[in-house]
CHARMM-style PDB file with segment names, atoms N, HN, CA, C and O in Angstrom:
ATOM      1  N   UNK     1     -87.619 -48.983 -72.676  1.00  0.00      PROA
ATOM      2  CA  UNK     1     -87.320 -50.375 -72.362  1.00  0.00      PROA
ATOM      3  C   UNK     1     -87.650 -50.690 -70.908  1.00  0.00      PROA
ATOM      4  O   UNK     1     -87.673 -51.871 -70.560  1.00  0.00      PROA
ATOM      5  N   UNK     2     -87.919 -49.677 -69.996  1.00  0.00      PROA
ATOM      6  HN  UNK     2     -87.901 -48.718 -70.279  1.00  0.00      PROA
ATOM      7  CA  UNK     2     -88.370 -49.946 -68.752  1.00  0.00      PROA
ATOM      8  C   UNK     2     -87.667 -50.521 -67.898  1.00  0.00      PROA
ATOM      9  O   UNK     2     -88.041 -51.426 -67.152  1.00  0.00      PROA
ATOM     10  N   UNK     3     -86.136 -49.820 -67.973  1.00  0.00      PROA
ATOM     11  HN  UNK     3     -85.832 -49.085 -68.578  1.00  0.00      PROA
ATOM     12  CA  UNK     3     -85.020 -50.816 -67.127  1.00  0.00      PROA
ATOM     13  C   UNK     3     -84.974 -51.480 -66.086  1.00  0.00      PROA
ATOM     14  O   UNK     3     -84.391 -52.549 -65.905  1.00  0.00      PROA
ATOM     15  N   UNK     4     -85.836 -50.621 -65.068  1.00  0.00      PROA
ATOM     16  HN  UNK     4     -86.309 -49.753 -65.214  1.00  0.00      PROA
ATOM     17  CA  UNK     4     -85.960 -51.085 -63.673  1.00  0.00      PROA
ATOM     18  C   UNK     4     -86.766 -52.098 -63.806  1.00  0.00      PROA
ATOM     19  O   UNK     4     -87.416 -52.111 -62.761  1.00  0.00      PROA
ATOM     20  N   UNK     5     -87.196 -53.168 -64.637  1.00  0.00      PROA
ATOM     21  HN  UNK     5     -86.668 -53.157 -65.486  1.00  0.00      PROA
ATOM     22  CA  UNK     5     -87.364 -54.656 -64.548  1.00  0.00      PROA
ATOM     23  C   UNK     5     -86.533 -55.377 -65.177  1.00  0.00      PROA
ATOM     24  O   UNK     5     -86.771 -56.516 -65.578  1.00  0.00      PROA
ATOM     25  N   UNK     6     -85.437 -54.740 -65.322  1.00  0.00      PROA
ATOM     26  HN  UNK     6     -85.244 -53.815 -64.996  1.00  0.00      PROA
ATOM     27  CA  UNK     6     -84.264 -55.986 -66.177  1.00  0.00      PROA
ATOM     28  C   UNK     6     -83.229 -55.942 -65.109  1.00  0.00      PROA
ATOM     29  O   UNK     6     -83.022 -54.991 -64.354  1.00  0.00      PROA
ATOM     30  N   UNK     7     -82.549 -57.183 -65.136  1.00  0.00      PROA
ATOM     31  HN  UNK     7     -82.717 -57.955 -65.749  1.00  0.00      PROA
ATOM     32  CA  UNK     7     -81.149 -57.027 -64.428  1.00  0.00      PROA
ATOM     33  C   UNK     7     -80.425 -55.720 -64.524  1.00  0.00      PROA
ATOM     34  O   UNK     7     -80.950 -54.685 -64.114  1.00  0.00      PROA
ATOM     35  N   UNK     8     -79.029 -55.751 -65.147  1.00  0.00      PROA
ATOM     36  HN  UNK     8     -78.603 -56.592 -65.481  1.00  0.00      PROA
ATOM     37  CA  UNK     8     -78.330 -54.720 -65.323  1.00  0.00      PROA
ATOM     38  C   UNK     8     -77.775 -54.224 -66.699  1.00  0.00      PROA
ATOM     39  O   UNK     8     -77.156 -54.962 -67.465  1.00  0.00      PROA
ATOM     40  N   UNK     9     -78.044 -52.947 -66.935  1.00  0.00      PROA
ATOM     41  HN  UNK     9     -78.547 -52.348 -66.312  1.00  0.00      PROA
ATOM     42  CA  UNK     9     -77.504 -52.700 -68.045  1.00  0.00      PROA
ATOM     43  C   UNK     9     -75.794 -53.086 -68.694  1.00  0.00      PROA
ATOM     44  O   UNK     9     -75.251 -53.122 -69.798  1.00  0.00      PROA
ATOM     45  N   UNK    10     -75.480 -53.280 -67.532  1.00  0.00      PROA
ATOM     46  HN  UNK    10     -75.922 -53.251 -66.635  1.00  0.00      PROA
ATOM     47  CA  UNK    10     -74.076 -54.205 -68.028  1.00  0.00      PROA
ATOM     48  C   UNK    10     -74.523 -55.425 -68.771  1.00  0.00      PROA
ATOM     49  O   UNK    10     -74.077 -55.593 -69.906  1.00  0.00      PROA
ATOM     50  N   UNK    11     -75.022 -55.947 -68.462  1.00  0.00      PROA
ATOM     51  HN  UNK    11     -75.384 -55.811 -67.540  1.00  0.00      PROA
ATOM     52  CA  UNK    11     -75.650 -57.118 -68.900  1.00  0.00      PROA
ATOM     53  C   UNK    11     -75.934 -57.461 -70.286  1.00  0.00      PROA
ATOM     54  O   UNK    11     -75.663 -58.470 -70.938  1.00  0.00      PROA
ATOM     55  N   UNK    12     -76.747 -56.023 -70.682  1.00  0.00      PROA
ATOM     56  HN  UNK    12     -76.967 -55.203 -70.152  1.00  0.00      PROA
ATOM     57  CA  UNK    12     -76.731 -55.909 -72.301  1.00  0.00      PROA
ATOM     58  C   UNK    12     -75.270 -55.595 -73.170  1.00  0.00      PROA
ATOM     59  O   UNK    12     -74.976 -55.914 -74.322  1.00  0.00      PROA
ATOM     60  N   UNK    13     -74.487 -54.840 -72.141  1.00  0.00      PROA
ATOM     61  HN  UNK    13     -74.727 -54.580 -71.205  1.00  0.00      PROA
ATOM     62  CA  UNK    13     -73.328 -54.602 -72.755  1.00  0.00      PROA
ATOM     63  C   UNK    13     -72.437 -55.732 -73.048  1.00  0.00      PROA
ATOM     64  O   UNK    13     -71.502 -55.735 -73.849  1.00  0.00      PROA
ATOM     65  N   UNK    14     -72.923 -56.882 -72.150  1.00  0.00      PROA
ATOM     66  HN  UNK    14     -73.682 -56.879 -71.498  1.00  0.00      PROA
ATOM     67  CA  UNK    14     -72.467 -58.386 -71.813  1.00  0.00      PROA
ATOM     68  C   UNK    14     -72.465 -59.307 -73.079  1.00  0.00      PROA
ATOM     69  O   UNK    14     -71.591 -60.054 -73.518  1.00  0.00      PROA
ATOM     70  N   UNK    15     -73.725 -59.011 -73.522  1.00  0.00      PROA
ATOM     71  HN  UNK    15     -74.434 -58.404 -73.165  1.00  0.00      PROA
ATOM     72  CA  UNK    15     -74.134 -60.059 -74.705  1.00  0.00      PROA
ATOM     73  C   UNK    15     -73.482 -58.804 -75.906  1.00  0.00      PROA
ATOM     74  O   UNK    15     -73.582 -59.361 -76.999  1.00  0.00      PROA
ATOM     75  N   UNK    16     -73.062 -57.819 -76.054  1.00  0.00      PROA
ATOM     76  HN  UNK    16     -72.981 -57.366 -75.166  1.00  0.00      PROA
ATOM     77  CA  UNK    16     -72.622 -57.237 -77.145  1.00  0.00      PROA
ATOM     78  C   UNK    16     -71.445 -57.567 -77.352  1.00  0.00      PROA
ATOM     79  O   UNK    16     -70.842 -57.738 -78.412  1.00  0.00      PROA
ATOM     80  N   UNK    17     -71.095 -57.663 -76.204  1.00  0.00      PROA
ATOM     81  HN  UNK    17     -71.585 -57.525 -75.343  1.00  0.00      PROA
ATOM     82  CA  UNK    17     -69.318 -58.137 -76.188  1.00  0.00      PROA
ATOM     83  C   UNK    17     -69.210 -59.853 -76.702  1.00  0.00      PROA
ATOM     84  O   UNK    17     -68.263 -60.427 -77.239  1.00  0.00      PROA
ATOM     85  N   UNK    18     -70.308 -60.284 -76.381  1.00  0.00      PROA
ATOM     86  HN  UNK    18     -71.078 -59.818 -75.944  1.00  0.00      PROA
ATOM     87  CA  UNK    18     -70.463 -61.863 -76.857  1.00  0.00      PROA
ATOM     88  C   UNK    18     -70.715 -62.304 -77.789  1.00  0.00      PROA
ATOM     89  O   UNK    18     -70.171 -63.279 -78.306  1.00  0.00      PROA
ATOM     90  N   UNK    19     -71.462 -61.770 -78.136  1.00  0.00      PROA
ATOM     91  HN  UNK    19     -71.904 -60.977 -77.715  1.00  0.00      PROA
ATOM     92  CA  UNK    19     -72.249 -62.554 -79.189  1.00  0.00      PROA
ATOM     93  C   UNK    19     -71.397 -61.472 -80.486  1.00  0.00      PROA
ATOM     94  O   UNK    19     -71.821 -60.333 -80.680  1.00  0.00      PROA
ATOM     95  N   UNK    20     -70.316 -61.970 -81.197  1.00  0.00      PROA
ATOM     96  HN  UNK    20     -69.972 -62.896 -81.040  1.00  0.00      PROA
ATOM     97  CA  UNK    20     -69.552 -61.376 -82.151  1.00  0.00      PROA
ATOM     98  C   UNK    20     -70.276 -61.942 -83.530  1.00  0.00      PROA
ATOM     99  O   UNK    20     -70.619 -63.102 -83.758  1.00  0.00      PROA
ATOM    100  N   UNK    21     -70.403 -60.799 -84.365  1.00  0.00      PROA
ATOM    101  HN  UNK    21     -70.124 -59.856 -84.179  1.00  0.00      PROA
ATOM    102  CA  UNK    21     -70.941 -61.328 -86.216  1.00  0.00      PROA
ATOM    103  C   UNK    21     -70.039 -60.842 -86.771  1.00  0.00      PROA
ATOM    104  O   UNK    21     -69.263 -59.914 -86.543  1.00  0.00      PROA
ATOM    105  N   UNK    22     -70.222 -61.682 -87.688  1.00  0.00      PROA
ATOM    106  HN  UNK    22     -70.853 -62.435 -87.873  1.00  0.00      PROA
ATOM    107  CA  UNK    22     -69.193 -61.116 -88.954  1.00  0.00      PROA
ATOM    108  C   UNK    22     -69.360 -59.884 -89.394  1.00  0.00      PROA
ATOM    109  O   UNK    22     -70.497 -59.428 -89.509  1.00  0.00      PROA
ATOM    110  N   UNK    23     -68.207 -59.124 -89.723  1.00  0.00      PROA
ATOM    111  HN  UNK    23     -67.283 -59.495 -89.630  1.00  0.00      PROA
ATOM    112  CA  UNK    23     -67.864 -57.809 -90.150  1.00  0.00      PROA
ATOM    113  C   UNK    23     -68.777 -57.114 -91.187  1.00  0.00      PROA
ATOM    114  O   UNK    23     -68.908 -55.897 -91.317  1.00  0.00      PROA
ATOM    115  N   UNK    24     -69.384 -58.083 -91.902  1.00  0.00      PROA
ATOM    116  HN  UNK    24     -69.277 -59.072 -91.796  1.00  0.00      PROA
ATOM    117  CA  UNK    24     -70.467 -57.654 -93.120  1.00  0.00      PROA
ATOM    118  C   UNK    24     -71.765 -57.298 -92.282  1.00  0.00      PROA
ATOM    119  O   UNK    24     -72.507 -56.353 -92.549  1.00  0.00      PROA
ATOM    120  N   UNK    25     -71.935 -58.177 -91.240  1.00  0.00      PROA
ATOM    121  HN  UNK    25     -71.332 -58.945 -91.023  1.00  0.00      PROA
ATOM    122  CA  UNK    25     -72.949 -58.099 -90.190  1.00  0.00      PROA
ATOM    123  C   UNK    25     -72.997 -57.357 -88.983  1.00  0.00      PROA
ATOM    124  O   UNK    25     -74.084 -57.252 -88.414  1.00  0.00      PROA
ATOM    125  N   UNK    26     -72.142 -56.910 -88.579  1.00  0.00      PROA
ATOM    126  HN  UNK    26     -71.259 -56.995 -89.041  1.00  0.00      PROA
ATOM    127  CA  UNK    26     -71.507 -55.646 -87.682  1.00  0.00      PROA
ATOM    128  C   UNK    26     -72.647 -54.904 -87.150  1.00  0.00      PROA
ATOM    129  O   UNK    26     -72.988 -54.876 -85.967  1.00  0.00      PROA
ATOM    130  N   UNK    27     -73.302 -54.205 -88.298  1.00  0.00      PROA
ATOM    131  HN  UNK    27     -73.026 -54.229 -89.259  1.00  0.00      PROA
ATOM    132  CA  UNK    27     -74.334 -52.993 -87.739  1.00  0.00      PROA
ATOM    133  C   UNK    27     -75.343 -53.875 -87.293  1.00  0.00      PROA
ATOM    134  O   UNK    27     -76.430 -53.458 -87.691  1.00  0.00      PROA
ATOM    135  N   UNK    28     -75.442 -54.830 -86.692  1.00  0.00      PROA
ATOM    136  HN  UNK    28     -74.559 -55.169 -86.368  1.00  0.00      PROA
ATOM    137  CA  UNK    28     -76.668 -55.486 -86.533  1.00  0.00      PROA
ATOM    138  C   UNK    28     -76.473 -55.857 -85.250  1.00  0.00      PROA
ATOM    139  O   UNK    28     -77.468 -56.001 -84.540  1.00  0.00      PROA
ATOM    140  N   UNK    29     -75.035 -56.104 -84.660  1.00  0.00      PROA
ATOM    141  HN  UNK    29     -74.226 -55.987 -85.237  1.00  0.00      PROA
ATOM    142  CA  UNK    29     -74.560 -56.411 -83.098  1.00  0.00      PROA
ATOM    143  C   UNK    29     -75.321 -56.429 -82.103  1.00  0.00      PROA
ATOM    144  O   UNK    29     -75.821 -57.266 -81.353  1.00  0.00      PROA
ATOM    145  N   UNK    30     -75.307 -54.755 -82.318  1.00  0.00      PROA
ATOM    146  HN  UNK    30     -74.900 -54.075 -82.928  1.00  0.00      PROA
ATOM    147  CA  UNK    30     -75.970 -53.834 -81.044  1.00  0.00      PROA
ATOM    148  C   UNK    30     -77.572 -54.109 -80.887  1.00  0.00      PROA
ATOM    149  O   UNK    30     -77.916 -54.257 -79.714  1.00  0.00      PROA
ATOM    150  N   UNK    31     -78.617 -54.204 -81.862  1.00  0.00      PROA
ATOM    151  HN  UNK    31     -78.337 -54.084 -82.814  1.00  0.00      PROA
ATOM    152  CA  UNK    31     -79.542 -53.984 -81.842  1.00  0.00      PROA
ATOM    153  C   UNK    31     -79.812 -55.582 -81.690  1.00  0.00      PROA
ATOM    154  O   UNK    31     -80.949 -56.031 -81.541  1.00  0.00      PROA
ATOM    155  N   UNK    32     -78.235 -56.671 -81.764  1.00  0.00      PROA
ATOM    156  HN  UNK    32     -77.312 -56.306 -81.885  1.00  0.00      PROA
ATOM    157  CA  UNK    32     -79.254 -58.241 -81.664  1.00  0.00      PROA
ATOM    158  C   UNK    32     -78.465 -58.469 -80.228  1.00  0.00      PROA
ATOM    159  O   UNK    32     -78.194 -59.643 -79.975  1.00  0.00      PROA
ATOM    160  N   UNK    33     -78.167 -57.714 -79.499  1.00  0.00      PROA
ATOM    161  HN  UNK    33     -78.388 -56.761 -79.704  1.00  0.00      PROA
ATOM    162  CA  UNK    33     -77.733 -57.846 -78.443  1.00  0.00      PROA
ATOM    163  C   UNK    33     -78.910 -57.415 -77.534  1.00  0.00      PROA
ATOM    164  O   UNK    33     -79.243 -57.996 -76.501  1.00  0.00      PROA
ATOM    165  N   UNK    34     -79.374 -56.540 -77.955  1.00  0.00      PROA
ATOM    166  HN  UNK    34     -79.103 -56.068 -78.794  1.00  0.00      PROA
ATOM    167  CA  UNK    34     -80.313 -55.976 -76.962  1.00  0.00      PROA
ATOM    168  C   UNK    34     -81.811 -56.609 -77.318  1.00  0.00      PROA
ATOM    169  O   UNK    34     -82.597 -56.694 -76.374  1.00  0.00      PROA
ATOM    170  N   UNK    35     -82.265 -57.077 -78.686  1.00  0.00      PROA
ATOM    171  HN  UNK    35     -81.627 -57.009 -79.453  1.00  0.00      PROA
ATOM    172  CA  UNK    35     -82.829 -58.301 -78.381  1.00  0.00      PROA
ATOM    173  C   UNK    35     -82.821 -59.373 -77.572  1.00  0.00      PROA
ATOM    174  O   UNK    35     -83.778 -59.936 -77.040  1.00  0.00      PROA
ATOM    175  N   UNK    36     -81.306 -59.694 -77.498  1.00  0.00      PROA
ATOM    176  HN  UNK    36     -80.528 -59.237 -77.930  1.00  0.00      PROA
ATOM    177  CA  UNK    36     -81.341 -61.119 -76.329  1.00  0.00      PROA
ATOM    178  C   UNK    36     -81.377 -60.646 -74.709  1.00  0.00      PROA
ATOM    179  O   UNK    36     -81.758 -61.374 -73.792  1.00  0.00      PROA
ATOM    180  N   UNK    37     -81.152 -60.002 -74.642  1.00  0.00      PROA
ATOM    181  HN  UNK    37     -80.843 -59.410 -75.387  1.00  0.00      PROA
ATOM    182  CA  UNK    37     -80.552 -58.980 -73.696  1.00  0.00      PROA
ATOM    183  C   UNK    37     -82.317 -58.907 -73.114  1.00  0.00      PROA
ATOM    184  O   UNK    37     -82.603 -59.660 -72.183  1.00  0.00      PROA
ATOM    185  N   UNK    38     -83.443 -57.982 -73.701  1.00  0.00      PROA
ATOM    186  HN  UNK    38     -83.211 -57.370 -74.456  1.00  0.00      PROA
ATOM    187  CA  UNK    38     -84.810 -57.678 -73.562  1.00  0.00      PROA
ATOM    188  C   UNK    38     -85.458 -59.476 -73.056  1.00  0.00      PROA
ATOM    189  O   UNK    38     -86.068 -59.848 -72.054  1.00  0.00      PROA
ATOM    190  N   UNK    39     -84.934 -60.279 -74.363  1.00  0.00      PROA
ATOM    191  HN  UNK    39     -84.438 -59.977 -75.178  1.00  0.00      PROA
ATOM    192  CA  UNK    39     -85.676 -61.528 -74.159  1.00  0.00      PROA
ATOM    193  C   UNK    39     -85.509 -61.970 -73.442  1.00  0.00      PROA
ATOM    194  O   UNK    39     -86.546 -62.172 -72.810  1.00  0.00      PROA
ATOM    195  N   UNK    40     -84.217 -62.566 -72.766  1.00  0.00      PROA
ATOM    196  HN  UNK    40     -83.375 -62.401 -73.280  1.00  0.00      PROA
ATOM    197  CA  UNK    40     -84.041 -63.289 -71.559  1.00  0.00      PROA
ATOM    198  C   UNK    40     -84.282 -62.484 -69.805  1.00  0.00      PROA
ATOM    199  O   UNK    40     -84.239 -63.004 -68.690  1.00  0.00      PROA
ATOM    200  N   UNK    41     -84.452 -61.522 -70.093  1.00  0.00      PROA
ATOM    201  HN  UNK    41     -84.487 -61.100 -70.999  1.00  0.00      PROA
ATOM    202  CA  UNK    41     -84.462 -60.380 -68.724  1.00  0.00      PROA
ATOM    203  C   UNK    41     -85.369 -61.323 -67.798  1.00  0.00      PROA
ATOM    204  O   UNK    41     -85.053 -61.745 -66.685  1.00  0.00      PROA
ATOM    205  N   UNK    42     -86.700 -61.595 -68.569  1.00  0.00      PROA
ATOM    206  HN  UNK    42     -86.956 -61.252 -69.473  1.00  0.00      PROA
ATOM    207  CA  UNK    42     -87.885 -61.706 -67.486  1.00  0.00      PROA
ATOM    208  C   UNK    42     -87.217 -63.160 -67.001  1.00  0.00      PROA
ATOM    209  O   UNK    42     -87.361 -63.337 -65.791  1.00  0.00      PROA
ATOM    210  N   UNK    43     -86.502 -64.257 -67.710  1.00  0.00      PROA
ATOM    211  HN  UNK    43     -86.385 -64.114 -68.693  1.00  0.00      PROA
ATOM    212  CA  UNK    43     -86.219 -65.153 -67.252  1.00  0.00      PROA
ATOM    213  C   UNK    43     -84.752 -64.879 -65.940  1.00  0.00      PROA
ATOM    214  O   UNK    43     -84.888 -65.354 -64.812  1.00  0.00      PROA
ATOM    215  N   UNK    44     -83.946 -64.385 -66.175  1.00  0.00      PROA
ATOM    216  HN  UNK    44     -83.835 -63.999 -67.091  1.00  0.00      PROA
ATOM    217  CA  UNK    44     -83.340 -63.835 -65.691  1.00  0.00      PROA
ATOM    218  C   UNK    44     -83.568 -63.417 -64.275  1.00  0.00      PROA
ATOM    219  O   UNK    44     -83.134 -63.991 -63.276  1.00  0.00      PROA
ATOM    220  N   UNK    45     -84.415 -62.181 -64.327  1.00  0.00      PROA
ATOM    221  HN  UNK    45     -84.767 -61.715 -65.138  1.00  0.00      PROA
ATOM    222  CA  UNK    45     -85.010 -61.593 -63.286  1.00  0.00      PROA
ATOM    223  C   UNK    45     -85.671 -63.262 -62.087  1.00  0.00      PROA
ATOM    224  O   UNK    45     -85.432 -63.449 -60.894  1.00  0.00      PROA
ATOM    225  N   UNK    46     -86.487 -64.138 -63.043  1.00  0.00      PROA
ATOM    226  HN  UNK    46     -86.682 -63.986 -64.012  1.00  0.00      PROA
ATOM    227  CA  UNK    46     -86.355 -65.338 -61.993  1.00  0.00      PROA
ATOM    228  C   UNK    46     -85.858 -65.912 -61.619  1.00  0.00      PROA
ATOM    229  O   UNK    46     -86.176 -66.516 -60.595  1.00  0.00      PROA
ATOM    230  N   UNK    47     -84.579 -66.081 -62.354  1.00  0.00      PROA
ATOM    231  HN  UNK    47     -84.320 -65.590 -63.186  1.00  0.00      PROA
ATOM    232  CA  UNK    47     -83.420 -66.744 -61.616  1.00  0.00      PROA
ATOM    233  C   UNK    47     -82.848 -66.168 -60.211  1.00  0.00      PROA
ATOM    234  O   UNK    47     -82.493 -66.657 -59.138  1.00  0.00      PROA
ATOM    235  N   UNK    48     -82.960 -64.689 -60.859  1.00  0.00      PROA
ATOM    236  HN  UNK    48     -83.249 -64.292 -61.730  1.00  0.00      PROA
ATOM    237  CA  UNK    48     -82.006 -64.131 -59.700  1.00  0.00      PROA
ATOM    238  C   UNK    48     -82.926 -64.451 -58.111  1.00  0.00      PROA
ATOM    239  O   UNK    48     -82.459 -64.836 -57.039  1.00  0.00      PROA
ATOM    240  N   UNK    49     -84.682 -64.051 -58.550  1.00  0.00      PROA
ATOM    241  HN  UNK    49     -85.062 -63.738 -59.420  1.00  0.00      PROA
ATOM    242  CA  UNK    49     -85.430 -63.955 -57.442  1.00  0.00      PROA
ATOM    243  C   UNK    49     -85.169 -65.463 -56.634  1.00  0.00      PROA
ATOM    244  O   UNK    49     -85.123 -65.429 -55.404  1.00  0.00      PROA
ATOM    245  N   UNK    50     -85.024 -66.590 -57.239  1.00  0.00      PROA
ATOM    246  HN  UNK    50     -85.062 -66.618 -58.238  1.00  0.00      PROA
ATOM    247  CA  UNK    50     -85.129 -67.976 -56.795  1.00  0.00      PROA
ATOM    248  C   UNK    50     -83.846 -67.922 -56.005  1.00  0.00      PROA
ATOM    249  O   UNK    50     -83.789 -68.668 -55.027  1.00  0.00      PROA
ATOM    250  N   UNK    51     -83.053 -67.339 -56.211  1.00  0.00      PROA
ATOM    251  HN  UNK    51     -83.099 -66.733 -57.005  1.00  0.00      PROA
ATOM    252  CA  UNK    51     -81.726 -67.796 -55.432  1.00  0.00      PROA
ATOM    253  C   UNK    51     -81.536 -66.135 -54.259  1.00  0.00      PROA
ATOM    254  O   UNK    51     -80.402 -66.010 -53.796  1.00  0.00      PROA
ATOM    255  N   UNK    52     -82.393 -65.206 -53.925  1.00  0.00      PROA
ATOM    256  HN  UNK    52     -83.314 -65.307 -54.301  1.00  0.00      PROA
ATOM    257  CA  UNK    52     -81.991 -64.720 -52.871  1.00  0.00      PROA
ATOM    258  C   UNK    52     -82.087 -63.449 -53.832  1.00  0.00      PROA
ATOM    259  O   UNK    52     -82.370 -62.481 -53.127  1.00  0.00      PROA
ATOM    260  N   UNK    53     -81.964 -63.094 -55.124  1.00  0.00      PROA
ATOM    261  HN  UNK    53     -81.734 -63.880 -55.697  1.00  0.00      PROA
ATOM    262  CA  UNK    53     -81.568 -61.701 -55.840  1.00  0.00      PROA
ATOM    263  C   UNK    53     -80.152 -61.337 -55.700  1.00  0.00      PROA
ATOM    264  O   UNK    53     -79.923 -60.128 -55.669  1.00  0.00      PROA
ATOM    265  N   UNK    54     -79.213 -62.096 -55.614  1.00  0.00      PROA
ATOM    266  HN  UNK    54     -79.400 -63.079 -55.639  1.00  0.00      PROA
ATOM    267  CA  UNK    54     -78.038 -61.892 -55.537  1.00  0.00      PROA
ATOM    268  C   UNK    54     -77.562 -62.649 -56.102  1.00  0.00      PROA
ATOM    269  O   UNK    54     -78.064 -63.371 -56.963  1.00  0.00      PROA
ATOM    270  N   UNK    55     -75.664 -62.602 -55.414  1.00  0.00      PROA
ATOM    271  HN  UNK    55     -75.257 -62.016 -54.714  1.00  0.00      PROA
ATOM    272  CA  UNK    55     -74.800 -63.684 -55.535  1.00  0.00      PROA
ATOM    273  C   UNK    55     -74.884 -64.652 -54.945  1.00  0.00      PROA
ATOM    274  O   UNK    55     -74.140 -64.290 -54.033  1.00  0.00      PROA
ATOM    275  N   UNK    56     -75.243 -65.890 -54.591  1.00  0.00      PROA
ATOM    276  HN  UNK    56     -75.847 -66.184 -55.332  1.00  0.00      PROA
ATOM    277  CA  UNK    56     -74.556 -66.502 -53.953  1.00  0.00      PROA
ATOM    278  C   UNK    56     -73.007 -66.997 -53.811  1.00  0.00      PROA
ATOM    279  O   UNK    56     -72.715 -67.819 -52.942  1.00  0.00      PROA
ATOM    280  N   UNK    57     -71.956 -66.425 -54.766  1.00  0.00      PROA
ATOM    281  HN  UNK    57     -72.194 -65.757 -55.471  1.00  0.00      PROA
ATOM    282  CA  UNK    57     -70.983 -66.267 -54.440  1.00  0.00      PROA
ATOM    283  C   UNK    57     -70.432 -65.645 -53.514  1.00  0.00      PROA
ATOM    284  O   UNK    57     -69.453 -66.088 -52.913  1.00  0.00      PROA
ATOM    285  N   UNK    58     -71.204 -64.073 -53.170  1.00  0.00      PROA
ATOM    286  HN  UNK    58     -71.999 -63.713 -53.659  1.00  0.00      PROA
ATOM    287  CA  UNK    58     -70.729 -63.155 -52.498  1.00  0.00      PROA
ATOM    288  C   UNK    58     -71.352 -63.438 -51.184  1.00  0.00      PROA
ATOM    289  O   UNK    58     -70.905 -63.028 -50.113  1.00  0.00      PROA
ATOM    290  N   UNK    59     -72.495 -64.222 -51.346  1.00  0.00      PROA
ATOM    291  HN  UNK    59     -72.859 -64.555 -52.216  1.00  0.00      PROA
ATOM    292  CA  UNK    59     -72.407 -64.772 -49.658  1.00  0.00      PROA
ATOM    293  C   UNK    59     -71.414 -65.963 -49.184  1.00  0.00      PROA
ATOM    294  O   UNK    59     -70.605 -65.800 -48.271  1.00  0.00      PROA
ATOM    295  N   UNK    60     -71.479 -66.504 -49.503  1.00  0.00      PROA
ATOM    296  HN  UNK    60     -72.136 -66.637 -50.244  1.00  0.00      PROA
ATOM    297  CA  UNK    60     -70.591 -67.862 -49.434  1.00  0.00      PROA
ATOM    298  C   UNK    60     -68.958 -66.799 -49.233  1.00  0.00      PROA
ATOM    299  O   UNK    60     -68.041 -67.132 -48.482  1.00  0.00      PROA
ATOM    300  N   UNK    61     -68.958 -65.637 -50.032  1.00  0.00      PROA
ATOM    301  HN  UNK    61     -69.703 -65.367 -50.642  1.00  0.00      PROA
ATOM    302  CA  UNK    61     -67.236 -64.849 -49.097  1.00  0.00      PROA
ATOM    303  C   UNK    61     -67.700 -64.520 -48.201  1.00  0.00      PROA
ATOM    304  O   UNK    61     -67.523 -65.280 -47.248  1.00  0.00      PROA
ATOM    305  N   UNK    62     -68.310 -63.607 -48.006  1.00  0.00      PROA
ATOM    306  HN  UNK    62     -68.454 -62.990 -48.780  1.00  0.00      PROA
ATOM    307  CA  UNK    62     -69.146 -62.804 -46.811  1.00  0.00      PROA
ATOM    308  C   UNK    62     -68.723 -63.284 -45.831  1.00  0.00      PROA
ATOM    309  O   UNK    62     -68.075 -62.610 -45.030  1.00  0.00      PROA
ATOM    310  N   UNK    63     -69.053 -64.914 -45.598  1.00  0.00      PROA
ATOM    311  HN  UNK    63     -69.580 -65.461 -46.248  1.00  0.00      PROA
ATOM    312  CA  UNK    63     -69.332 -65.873 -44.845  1.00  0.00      PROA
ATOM    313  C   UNK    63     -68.250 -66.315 -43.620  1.00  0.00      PROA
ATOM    314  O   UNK    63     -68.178 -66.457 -42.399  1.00  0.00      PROA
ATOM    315  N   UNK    64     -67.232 -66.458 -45.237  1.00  0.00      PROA
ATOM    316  HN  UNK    64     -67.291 -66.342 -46.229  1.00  0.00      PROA
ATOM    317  CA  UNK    64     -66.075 -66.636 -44.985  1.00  0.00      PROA
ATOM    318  C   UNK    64     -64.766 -65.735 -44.154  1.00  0.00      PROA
ATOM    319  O   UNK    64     -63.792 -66.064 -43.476  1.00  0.00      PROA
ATOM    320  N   UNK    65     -65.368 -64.412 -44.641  1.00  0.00      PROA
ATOM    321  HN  UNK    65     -66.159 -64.145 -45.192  1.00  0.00      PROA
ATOM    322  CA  UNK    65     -64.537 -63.577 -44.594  1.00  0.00      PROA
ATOM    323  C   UNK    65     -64.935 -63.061 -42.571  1.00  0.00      PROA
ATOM    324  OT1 UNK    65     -64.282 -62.174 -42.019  1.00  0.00      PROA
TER     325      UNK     65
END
């Protein structure tokens, strides 16, 4: 999967925890998590680049602090 161009593997663990199917549909979770997870990365990855590759939350404490 070539991780080191996706955000974070939490991330996939993110959408597994989210995206819930029905119990008949269960075994399918994991593998449609990491579909969305693969698909959105590259968009992702531009978001993050457009805003600094970070938080801007954690600057805005930084800041503060």
């Amino acid at each position: 999967m070539g991780h080191a161009n996706y955000p974070t593997l939490g991330a996939m663990k993110a959408y597994e925890d989210i995206i819930r199917l029905p119990r008949l549909f269960g075994f399918l979770q994991k593998s449609l998590a990491q579909f969305v997870y693969v698909v959105r990365a590259p968009k992702s990855k531009e978001d993050y680049a457009s805003i600094g590759s970070g938080s801007p939350l954690q600057r805005i404490t930084d800041a503060q602090a």
